[in-house]
C-alpha positions as CSV (number, residue, x, y, z in Angstrom):
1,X,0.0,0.0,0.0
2,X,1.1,3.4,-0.5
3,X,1.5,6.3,2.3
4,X,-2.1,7.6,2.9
5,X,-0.7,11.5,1.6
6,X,-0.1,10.1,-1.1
7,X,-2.0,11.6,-4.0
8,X,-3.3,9.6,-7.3
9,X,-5.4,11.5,-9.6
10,X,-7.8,9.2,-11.8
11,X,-8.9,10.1,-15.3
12,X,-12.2,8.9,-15.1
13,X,-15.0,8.9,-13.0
14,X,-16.0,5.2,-13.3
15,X,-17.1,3.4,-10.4
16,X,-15.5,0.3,-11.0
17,X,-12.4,1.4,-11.8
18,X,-12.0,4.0,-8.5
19,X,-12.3,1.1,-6.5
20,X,-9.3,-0.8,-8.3
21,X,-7.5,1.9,-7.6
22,X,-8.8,1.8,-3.6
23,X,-8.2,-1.9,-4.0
24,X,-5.0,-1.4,-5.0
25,X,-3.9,1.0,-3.1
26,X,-5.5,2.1,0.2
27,X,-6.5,5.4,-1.1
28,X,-9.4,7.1,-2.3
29,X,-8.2,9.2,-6.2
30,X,-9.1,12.4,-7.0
31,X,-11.4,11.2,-10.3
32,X,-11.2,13.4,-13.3
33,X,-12.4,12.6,-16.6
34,X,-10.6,12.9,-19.0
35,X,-10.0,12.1,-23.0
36,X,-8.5,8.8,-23.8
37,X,-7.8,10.2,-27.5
38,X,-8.6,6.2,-28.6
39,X,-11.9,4.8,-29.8
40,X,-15.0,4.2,-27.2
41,X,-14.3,0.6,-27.9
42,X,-10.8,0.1,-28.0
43,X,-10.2,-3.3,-29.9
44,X,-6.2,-3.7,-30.1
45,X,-3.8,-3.9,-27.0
46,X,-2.1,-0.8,-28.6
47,X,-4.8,1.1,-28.9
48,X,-6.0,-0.3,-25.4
49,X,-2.3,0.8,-23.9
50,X,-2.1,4.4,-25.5
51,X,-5.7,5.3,-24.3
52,X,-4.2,4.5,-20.9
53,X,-1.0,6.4,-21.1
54,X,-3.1,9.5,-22.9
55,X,-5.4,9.5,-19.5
56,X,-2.8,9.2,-17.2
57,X,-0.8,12.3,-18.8
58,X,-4.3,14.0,-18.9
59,X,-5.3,13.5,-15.4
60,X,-2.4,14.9,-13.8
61,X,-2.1,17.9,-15.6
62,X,-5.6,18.7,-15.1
63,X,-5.2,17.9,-11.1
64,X,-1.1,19.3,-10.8
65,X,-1.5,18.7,-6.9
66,X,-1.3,14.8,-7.2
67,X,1.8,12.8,-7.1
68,X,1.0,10.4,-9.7
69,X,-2.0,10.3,-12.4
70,X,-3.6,6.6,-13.2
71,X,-5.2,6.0,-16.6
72,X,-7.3,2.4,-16.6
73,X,-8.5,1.4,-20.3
74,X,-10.7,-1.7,-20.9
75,X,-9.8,-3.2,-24.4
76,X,-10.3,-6.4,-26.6
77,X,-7.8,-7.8,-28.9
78,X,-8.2,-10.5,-31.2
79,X,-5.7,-13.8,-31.2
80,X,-4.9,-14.9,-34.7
81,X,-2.2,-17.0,-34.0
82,X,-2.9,-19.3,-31.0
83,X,-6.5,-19.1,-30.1
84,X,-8.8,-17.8,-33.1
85,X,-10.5,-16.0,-30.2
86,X,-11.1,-12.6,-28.2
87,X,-9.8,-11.6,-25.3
88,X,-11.3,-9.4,-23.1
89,X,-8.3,-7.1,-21.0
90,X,-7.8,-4.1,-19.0
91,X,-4.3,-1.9,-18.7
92,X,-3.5,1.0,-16.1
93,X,-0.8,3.4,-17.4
94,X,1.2,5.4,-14.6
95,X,2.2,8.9,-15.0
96,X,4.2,10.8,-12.4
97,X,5.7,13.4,-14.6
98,X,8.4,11.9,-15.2
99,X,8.4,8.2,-15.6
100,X,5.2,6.1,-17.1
101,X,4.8,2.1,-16.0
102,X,2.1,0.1,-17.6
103,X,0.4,-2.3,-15.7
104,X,-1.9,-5.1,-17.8
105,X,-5.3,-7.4,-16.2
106,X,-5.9,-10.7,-16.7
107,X,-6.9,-11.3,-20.3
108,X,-10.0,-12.8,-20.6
109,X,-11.5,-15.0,-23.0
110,X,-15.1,-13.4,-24.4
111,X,-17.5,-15.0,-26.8
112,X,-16.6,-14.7,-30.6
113,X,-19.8,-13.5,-31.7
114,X,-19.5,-10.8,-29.4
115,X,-15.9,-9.4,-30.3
116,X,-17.3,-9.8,-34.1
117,X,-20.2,-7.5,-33.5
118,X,-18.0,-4.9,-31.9
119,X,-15.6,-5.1,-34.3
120,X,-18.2,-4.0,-36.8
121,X,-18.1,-0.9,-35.1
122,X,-21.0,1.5,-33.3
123,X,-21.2,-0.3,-30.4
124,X,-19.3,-1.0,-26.9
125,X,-19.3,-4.2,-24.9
126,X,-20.8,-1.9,-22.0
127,X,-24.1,-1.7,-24.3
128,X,-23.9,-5.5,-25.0
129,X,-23.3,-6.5,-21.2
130,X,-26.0,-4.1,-20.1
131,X,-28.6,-5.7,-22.6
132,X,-27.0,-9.5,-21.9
133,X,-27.8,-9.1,-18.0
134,X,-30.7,-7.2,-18.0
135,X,-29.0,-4.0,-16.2
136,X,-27.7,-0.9,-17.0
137,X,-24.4,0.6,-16.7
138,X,-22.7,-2.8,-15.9
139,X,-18.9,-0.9,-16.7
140,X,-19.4,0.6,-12.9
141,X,-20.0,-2.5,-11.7
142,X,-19.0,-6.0,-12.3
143,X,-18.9,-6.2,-16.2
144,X,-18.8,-8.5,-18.7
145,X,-16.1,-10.6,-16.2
146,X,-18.4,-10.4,-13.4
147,X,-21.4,-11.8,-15.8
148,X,-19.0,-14.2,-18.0
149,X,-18.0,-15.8,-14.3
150,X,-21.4,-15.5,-12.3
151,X,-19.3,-12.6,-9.9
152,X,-16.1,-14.7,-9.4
153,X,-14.5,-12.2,-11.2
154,X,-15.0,-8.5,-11.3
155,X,-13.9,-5.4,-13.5
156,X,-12.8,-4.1,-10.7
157,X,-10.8,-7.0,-10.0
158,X,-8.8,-7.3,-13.2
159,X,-8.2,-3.5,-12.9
160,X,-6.7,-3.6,-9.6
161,X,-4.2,-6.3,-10.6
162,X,-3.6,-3.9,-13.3
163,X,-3.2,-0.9,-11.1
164,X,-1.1,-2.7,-8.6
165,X,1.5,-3.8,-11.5
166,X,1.4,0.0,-12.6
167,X,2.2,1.3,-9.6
168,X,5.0,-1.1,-8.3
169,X,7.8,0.6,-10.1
170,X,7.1,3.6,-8.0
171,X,7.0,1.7,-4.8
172,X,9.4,-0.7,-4.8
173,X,13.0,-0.2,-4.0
174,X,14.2,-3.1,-6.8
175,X,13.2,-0.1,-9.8
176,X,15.1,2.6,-8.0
């Protein structure tokens, strides 16, 4: 855990991805939003990763007071080589000014149909979750993980590992 003064500044206001960061952490962010400069849907761990990094340097200019600023993007990529199938992923880029870290989630297998459709475009896995499990706004809560697992895993689970990978390189004394 990180020393309660300790600022973070979040670039978004998401529910489930605050408390990764809490998770993660022990501290409560300052949330922000702010523009990933990537697609709604991001679907390609590049685009997934700079979405990230472009939050991260977007929250902590807009909040200058914290120490670091987190950016958490939910992706999909698509595995043409082993698997034939989508995968489901979440990354947390880590900007303190000076140095960025990337921390990457579990990646998760989804249902093929459903990485097609959103690859067609005008539409984000939020809006297919949502209609899948009868809710709405299932990206604050436990996701397409949370319904893919029946709540043995959670968005806000694969975002804290994320987070917590992120953040080590600031924490630990084996980077310095």
């Amino acid at each position: 855990m990180l020393a309660k003064e300790f600022i973070i500044a979040l670039g978004t206001h998401n529910q489930a991805k605050r408390a990764a960061v809490v998770l993660a952490s022990g501290i409560e962010p300052i949330c922000h939003a702010v523009p990933s400069g990537v697609a709604d849907q991001p679907l390609s761990e590049n685009e997934t990763i700079i979405g990230a990094i472009n939050r991260a340097k977007h929250v902590l200019a807009a909040e200058p007071q914290a120490d670091i600023g987190l950016g958490l993007e939910g992706g999909l990529t698509y595995d043409e080589t082993h698997t034939q199938q989508w995968y489901l992923f979440s990354v947390c880029a880590a900007w303190d000014g000076k140095q960025l870290f990337v921390g990457k989630g579990l990646y998760f297998p989804i249902p093929n149909p459903i990485g097609e459709k959103l690859q067609q475009g005008g539409i984000e896995l939020r809006h297919i979750i949502d209609e899948l499990s009868s809710t709405v706004g299932s990206n604050h809560k436990d996701g397409a993980y949370g319904l893919f697992t029946e709540g043995r895993i959670t968005r806000s689970d694969v975002f804290r590992d994320a987070v917590i990978a992120a953040l080590t390189p600031f924490q630990s004394s084996f980077y310095k």
